[in-house]
C-alpha positions in Angstrom: -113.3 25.9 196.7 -110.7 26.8 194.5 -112.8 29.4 192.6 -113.7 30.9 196.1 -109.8 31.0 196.4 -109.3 32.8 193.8 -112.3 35.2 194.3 -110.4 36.1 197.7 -107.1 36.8 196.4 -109.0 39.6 194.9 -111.1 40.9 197.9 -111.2 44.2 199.6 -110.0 42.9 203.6 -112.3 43.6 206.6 -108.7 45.6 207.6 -108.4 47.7 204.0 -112.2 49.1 204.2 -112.4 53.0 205.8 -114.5 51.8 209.0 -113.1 55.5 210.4 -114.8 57.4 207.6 -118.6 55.3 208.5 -120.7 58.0 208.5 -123.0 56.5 211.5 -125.8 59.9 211.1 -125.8 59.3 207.4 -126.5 55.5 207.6 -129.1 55.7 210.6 -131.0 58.4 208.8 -131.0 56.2 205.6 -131.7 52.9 207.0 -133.9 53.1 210.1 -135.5 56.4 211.0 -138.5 54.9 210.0 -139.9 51.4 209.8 -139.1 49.5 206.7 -141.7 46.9 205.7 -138.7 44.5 205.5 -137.3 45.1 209.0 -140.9 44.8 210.3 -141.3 41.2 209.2 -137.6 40.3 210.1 -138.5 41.8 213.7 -141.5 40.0 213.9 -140.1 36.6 213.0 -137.3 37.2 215.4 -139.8 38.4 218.2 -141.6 35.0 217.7 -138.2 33.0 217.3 -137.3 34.4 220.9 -140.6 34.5 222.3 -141.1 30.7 221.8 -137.9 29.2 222.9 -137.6 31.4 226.1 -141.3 32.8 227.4 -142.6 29.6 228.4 -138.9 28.9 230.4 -138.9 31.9 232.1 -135.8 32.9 231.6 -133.8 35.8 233.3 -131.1 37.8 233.4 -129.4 36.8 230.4 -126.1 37.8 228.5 -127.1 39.6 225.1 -124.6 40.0 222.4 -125.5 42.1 219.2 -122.5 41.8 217.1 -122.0 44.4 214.6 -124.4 46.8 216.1 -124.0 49.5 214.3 -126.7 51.9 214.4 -129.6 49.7 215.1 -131.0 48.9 217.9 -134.1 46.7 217.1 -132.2 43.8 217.7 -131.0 44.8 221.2 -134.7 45.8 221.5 -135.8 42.1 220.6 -134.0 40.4 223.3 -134.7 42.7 226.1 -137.3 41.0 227.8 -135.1 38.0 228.8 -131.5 39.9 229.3 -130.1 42.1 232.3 -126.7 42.6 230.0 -126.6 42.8 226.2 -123.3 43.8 224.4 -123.4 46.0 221.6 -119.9 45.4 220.1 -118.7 47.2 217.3 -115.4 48.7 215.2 -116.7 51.9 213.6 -115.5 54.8 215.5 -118.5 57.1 214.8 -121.2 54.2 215.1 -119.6 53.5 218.6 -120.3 56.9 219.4 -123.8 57.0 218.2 -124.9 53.7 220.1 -123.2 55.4 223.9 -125.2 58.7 223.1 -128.4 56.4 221.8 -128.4 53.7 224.5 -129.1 56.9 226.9 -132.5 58.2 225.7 -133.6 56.3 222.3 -135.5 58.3 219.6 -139.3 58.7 219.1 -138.5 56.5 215.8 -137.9 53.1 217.4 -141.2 53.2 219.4 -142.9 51.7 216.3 -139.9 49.0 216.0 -140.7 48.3 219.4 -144.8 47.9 219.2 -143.9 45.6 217.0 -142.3 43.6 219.4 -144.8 44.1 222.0 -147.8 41.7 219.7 -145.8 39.3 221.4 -146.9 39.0 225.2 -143.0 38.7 226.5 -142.7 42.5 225.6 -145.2 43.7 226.9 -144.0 43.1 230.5 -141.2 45.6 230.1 -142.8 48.8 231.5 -140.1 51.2 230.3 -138.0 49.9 227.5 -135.7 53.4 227.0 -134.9 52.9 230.8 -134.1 48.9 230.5 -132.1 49.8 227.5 -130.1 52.0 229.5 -129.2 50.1 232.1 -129.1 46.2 230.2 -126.6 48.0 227.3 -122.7 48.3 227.3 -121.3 49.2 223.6 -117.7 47.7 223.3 -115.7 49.0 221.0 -113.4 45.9 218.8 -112.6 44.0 215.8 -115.1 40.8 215.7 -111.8 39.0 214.2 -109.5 39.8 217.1 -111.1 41.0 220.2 -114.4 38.8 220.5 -115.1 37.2 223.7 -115.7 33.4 223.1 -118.6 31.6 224.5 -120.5 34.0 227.1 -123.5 35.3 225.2 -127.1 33.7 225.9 -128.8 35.1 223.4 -127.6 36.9 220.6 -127.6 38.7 217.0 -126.2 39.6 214.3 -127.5 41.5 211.5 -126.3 43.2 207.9 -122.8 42.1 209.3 -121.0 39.0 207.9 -121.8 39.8 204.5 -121.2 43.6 204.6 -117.5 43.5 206.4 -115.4 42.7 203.2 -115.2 41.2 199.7 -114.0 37.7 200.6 -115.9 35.1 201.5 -113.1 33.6 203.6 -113.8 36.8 206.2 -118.1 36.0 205.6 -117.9 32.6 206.7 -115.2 33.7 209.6 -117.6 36.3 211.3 -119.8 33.5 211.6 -117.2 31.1 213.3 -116.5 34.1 215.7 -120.3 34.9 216.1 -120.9 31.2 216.8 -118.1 30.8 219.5 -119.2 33.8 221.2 -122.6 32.2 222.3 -122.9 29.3 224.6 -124.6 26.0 223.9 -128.3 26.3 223.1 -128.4 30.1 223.2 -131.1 31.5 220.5 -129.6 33.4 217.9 -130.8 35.6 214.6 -128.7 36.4 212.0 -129.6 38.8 208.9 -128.3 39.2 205.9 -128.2 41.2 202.8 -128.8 39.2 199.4 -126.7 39.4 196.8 -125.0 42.4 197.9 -122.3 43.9 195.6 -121.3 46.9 198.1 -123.0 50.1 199.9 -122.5 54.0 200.0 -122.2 55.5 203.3 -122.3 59.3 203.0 -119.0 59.7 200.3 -117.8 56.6 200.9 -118.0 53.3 199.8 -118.2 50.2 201.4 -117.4 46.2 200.6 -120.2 43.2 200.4 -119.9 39.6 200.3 -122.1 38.2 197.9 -124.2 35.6 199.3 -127.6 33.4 198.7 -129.7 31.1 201.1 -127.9 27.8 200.3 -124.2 30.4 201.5 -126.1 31.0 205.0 -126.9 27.6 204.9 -123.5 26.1 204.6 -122.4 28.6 207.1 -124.3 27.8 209.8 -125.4 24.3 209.9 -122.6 23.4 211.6 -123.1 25.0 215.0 -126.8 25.3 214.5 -129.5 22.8 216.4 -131.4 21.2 213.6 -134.8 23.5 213.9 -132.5 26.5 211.6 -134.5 27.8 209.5 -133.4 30.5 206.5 -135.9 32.9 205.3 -136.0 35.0 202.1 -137.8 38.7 202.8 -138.6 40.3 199.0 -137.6 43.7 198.7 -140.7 45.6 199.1 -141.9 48.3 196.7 -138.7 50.9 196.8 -135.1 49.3 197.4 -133.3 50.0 200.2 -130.3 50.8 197.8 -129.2 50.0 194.7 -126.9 46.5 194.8 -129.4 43.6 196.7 -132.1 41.4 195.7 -133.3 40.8 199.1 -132.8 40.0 203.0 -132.5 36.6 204.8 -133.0 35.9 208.4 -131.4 33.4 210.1 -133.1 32.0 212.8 -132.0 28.7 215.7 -130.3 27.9 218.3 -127.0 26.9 219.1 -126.2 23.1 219.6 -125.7 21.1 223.3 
């Protein structure tokens, strides 16, 4: 703990990092105009994850949260069978721009995130997933530290977003305690992470990274999660996503009664 300690009396703040300057076209085009083989075996462990625990209830008209959204929408998309309102809350200026103008019409490129989704049986009852999209999301613009509702999500997600905030590990394992309040007992949750992360480039700027492994996202979460959590490594197939990671883990449970 004390080396942790020190470590953050060294970090870059959530606060001191140029969210303004995120370059949300830049990091969309990078990232997900096309279908990673990583992302497709975190979707379809999270499309199985959700499909188990809430197909067979029949649930309805639940309250999504995607925290960190960003400019990805295949987590929205995973939890759209079972929600009437998801929240897409986010701090960048320019990704909360991009997720209002996406949320209207999504591009040709998530139709192969979403038949992904749609092996599962859940998804395949939405007819018209651009027009459910449309009227389920509502992007909120806030800091995750400060302006987080506590405890009225169902369902929710988080992904590339506890680690990738800031250098400190004190402000990784807080995202989580914020993430975890916002959700109410026994909601299903996924949560992604990059490995190792050192930091990322977004257009000409650069951005911080916590630098975590599966025993961190462990620790983190064990405390609020139900005792089926499960933490998953992904390799990083063939050509990195960037330069800085050795790999992805998905977070996968439920909250506790």
């Amino acid at each position: 703990m004390d080396l942790i300690s020190g470590l953050d009396e060294e970090a870059q703040t959530n606060s001191q990092a140029p969210w303004d300057k995120f370059d949300a076209k830049d990091y969309f085009s990078h990232n997900y105009r096309t279908l990673r083989e990583d992302d497709r075996q975190i979707l379809a462990a999270v499309r199985d994850h959700f499909g188990a625990l809430l197909a067979a209830s029949g649930a309805t008209g639940l309250h999504g949260l995607d925290l960190g959204a960003g400019t990805n929408l295949y987590p929205a998309l995973a939890m759209l069978p079972w929600c009437s309102a998801i929240t897409l809350f986010e701090r960048a200026p320019k990704n909360v721009d991009w997720l209002r103008s996406e949320i209207q019409q999504y591009g040709t490129n998530w139709d192969e995130f979403w038949q992904v989704l749609t092996e599962h049986q859940a998804y395949q009852g939405v007819a018209d997933p651009r027009a459910r999209l449309k009227s389920a999301a509502d992007v909120r613009p806030g800091d995750l530290f400060t302006e987080l509702p506590e405890g009225g999500a169902d369902i929710g997600t988080m992904f590339f977003v506890a680690e990738s905030l800031s250098t400190s590990y004190t402000e990784y394992r807080g995202a989580i305690d914020h993430f975890a309040r916002a959700l109410r007992p026994g909601a299903p949750f996924a949560v992604a992470f990059m490995e190792n992360s050192v930091g990322y480039e977004v257009g000409t700027h650069t951005f911080p990274a916590c630098k975590v492994g599966q025993s961190d996202v462990i620790d983190s979460l064990q405390g609020y999660a139900d005792s089926d959590l499960t933490v998953s490594r992904i390799d990083v197939p063939g050509q990195p996503l960037r330069p800085g990671y050795t790999g992805m883990l998905l977070a996968l449970g439920r909250m506790r009664d």
